[in-house]
C-alpha positions as CSV (number, residue, x, y, z in Angstrom):
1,X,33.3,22.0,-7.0
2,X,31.0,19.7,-5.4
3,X,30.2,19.4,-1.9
4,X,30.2,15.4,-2.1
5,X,33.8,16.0,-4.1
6,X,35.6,15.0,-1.1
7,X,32.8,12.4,0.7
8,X,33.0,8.7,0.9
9,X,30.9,6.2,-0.5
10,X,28.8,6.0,2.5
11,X,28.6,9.6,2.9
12,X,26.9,9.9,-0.7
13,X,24.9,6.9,0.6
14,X,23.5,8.1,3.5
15,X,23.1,11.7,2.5
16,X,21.5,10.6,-0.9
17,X,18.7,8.4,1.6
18,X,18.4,11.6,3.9
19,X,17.3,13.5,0.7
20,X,14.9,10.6,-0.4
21,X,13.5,9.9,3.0
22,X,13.0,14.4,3.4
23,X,11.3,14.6,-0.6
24,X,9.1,11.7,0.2
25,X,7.0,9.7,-2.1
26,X,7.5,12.6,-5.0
27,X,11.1,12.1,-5.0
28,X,12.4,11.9,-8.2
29,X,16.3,12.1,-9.7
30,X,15.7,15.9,-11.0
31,X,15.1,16.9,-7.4
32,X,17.5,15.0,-5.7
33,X,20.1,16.5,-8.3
34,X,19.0,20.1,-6.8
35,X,20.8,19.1,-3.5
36,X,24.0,18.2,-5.2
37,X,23.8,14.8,-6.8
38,X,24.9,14.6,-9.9
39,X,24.1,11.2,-12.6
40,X,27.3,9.6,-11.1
41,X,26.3,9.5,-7.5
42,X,22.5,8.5,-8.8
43,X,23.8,5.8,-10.7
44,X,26.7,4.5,-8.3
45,X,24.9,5.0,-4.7
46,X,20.9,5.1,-5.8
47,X,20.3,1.3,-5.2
48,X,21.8,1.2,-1.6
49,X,20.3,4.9,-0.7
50,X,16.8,3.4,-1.6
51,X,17.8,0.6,0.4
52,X,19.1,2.8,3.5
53,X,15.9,5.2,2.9
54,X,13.7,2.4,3.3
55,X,15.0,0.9,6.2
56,X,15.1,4.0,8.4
57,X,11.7,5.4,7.4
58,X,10.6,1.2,8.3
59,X,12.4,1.3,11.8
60,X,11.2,4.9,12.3
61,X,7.5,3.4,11.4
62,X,8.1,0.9,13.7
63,X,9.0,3.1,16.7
64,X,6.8,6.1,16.3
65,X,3.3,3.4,16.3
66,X,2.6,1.1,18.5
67,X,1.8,-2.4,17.8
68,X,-1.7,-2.5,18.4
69,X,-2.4,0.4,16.5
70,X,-0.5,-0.4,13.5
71,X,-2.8,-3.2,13.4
């Protein structure tokens, strides 16, 4: 049994961009399988976790630098 047996779509989503966003820019699909993922869940939900990943890590960017210094 899986632990993402009984998850939703957006569950897979968002915990599939929480495992991109914690491996970083070495993330690849071998290590994301080691938290659970199997090829379904990377082929189904990898587009729109890359999508979520980005978007947090952006906002999080965003917040943690000010403007003037991102400059």
């Amino acid at each position: 049994m899986n632990k993402f047996d009984n998850a939703t779509p957006q569950e897979i989503v968002e915990a599939l961009a929480e495992g991109m966003i914690r491996r970083g820019d070495g993330c690849t699909a071998a290590l994301l399988k080691l938290d659970g993922f199997n090829d379904d869940h990377l082929r189904l939900y990898g587009d729109r976790a890359r999508e979520r990943a980005m978007a947090l890590t952006e906002r999080y960017t965003r917040r943690a630098m000010p403007a003037r210094r991102a400059a």
